[in-house]
ZAMARGU-4260 file (C-alpha; in steps of 0.2 Angstrom, whole numbers, plus 5000, padded with zeros to 4 digits):
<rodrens>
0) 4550/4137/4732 | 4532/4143/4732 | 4532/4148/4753 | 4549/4156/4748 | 4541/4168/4733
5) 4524/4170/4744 | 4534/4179/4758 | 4545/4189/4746 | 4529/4195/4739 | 4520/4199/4757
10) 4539/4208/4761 | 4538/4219/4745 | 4520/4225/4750 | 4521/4229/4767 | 4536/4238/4758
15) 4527/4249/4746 | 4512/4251/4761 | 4523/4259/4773 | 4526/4278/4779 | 4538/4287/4772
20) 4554/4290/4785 | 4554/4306/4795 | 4561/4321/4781 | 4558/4312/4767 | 4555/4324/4751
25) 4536/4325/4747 | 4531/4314/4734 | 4520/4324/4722 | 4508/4310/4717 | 4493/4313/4732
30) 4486/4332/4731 | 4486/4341/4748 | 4468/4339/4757 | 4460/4354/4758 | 4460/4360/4777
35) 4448/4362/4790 | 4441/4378/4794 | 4448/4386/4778 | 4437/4391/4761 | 4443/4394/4744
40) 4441/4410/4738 | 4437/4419/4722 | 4440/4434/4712 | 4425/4443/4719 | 4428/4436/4735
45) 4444/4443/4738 | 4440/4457/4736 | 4428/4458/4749 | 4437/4452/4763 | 4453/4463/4760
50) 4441/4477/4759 | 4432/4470/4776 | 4447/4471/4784 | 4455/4486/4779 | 4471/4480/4780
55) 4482/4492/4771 | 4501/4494/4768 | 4508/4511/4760 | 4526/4508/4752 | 4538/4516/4764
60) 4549/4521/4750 | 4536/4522/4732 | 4546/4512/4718 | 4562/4508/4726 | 4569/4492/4736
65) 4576/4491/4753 | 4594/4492/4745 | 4589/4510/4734 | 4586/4499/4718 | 4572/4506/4707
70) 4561/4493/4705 | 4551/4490/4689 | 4532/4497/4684 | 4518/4490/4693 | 4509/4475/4681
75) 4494/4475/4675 | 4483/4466/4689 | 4467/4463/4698 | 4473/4467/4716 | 4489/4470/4721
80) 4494/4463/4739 | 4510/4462/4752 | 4511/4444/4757 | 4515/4443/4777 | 4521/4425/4786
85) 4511/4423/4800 | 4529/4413/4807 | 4541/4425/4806 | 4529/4441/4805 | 4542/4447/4790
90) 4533/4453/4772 | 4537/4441/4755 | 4551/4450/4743 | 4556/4445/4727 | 4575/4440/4726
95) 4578/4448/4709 | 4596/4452/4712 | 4599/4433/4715 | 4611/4421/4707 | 4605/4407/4696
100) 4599/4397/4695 | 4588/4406/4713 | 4584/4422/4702 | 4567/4427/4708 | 4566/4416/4724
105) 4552/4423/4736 | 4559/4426/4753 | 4549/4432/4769 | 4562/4446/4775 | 4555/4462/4775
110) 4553/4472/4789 | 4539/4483/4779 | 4533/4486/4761 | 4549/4497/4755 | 4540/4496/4738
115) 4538/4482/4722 | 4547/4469/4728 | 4536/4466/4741 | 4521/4467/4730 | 4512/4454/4720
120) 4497/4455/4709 | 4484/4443/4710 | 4475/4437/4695 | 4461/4426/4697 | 4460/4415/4683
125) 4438/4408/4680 | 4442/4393/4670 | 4454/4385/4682 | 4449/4395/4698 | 4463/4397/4701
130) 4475/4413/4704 | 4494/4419/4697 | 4504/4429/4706 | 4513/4443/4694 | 4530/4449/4706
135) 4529/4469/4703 | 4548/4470/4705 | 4551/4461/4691 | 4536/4458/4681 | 4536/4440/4681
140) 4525/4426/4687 | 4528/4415/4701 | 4531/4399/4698 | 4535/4381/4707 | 4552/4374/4703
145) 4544/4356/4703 | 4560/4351/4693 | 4572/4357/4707 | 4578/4344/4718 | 4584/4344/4737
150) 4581/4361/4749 | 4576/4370/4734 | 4563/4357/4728 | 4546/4366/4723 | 4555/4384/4727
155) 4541/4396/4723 | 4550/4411/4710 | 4547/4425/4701 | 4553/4420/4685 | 4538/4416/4670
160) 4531/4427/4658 | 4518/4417/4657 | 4506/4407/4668 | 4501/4389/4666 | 4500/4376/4679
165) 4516/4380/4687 | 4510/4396/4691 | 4494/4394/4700 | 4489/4392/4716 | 4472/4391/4726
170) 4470/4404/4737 | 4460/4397/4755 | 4453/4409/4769 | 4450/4408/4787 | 4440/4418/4795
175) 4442/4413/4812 | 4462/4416/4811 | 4459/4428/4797 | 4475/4420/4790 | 4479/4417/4771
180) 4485/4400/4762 | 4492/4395/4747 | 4490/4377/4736 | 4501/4375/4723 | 4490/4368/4707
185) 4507/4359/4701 | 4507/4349/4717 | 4494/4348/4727 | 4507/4357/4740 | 4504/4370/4751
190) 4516/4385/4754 | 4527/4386/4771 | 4540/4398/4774 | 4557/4390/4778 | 4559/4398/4792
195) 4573/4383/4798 | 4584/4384/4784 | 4601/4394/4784 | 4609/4403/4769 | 4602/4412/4754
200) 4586/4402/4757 | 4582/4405/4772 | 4562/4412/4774 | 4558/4404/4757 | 4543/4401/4751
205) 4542/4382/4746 | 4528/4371/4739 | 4528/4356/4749 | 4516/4354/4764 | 4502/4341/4765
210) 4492/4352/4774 | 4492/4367/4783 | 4500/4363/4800 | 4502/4381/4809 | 4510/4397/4804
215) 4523/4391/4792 | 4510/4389/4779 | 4500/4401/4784 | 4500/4420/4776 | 4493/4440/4779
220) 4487/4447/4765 | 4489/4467/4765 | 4483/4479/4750 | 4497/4489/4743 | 4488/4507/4745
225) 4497/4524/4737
</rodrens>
């Protein structure tokens, strides 16, 4: 009887030690490491680099969407930025025409800056170090959807008025890609573009890598200008 429990026991924790399977939904428990060759980056910091590189994007059509829709006032923020995947080479919108419960989802789809729904305000955050994004097309704070389950688990959407932990993200640099990264502070996670899925999701932005692989999770960051 004792042999039989002992090998239970030995089979249960080579159980609980083993990797997860292939696909399996990241758990949320172990934060993301924070990348090789990539630096946090401030409030002050920020600034600099965007203005070091000059990277500037001028709204093809000021205040409206790519559909003609007028888009809503600009937000009160600290610098306002077009968000660029690096893996599909398409700018971030806002979804603010979606369905529930997808009502804000970010999506990398636009060809160019048509106006505020590709636009994001950045507020750094000193206590936590931390940033919140503020979607210009609709005024509302981008969020993780830790509660959602499946494909749309730890969708990132513009949908809080205001910003807690479900809202912020640290910002990393690297200056030898000069590429962009974001870590979710809900999860540890970083942000990849979904550049595999099909449907309404496809190109979403989703909180759930462990570390920043390649050019799904990685991001160009351009000044909205006048």
């Amino acid at each position: 009887m004792t042999s039989a429990l002992l090998s239970l026991s030995a089979l249960l924790t080579a159980s609980v030690l083993a990797a997860p399977a292939a696909g399996a939904t990241p758990q949320n428990d172990r934060p993301a490491a924070v990348p090789a060759g990539w630096e946090s980056v401030d409030g002050s910091e920020l600034a600099r680099i965007t203005g070091d590189e000059k990277r500037t994007e001028t709204p093809s059509a000021p205040g409206r969407s790519a559909s003609g829709r007028s888009a809503a006032a600009p937000a009160d923020e600290s610098g306002t930025f077009a968000l660029k995947s690096a893996r599909n080479g398409a700018f971030t919108a806002t979804e603010k025409n979606y369905a529930a419960p997808n009502t804000g989802a970010l999506r990398a789809r636009s060809a160019e800056v048509t106006g505020a729904w590709e636009g994001f305000a950045f507020e750094w955050h000193e206590a936590t170090q931390t940033y919140a994004l503020k979607s210009l097309a609709n005024n509302r704070y981008v969020a993780v959807e830790g509660n959602y389950t499946g494909n749309a688990q730890n969708l990132l959407r513009a949908r809080s008025t205001g910003a807690g932990t479900w809202e912020r993200f640290t910002l990393y640099h690297n200056e030898d890609l000069d590429r962009w990264a974001l870590q979710s502070a809900l999860n540890g996670r970083f942000v990849a573009m979904e550049n595999g899925y099909t449907g309404s999701l496809q190109y979403a932005l989703r909180a759930r890598s462990l570390e920043v692989t390649g050019s799904w999770e990685q991001f160009e960051l351009y000044q909205i200008g006048n």
